[in-house]
N, C-alpha and C positions, 0 to 999 in steps of 0.2 A: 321750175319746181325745185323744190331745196328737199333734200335727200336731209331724214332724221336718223340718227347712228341710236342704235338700241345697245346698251350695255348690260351683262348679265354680272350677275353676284360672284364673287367670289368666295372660295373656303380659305378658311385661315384657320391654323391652330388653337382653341383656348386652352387647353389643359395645360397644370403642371408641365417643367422642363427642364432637367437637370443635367451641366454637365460634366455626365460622370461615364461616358462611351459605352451607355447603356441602349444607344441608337444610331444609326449609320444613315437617318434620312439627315443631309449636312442643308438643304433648303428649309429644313426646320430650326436647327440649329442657327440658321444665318436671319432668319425670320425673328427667334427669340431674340438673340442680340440688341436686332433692329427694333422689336417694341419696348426692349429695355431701357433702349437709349444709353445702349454702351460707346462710349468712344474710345478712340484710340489713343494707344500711350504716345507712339511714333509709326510715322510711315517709312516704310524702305523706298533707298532711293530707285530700287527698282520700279514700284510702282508710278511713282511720280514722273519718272523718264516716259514709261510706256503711258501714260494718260497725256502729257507734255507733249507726245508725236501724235497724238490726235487731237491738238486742240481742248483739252477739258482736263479742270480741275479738280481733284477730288471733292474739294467743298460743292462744284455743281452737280454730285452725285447723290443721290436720297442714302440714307444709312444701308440700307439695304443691297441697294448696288454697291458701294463701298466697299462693305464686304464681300461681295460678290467676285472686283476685281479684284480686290486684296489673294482671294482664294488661287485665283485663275493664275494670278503672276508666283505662285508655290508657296506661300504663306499661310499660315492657318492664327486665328486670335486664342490664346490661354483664358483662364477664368477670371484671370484679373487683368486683360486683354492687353497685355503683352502680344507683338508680332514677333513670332516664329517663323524661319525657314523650313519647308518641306523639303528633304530629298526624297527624290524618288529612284527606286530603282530600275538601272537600264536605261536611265536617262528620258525615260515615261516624263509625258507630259501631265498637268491635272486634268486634262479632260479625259485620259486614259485611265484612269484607275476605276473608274465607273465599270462595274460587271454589266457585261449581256445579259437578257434573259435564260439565256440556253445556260448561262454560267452560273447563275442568279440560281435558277431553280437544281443544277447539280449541287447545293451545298442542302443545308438541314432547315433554313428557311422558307417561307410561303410567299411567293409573289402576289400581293392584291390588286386586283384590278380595278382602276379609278377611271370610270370616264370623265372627260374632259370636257368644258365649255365647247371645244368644235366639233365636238363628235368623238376624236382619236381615244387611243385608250392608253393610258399612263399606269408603269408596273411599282407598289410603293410594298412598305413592308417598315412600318417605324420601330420594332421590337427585336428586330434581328438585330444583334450585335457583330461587330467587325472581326471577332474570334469567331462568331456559327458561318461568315462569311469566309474568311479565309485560314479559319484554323485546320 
């Protein structure tokens, strides 16, 4: 008997999308990039090293992962997509800078709750700016 895999829909963005850090969901932002079909000026050889110790090349990644790792290894893409280095302070890594809920809901912002394809429930909020977050 052969086992049929059922796929559900996904949500994607259509609306306007501007970037002017008038938003802090950065999955949106990397999403917009991706159906824009922005490319890159140049890669750091940072990231190239870390994709090189596991066997893959940036061209084998969809646009969207791309930017994905470009984020993860402390870079972030400008408007005219320019790579930037992030520092972080304290020497925080980027998966660190993400607030808790419990952190999330101490600021002037609203956490929405989205449930998710497997059931779980995902906290979003695309209107809070990075100053109602940690000004």
């Amino acid at each position: 008997m052969q086992l049929r895999r059922e796929l559900e829909g996904s949500w994607a963005p259509t609306r306007a999308f501007s970037f002017d850090g008038s938003t802090s969901d950065l999955a949106l932002q990397l999403y917009a990039r991706f159906k824009a079909g922005d490319t890159l000026s140049s890669i750091p050889d940072t990231v190239t090293s870390q994709l090189s110790d596991a066997n893959v090349a940036l061209d084998d990644l969809d646009g969207f992962a791309q930017r994905a790792v470009v984020w993860d290894s402390g870079f972030a893409l400008t408007p005219t997509n320019d790579v930037k280095q992030i520092w972080m302070l304290d020497g925080r890594s980027m998966a660190k800078i993400a607030l808790t809920l419990d952190e999330y809901e101490a600021t002037t912002c609203t956490a929405f709750d989205c449930a998710q394809p497997d059931g779980t429930t995902a906290h979003n909020n695309n209107v809070c700016t990075g100053t109602q977050q940690f000004g």
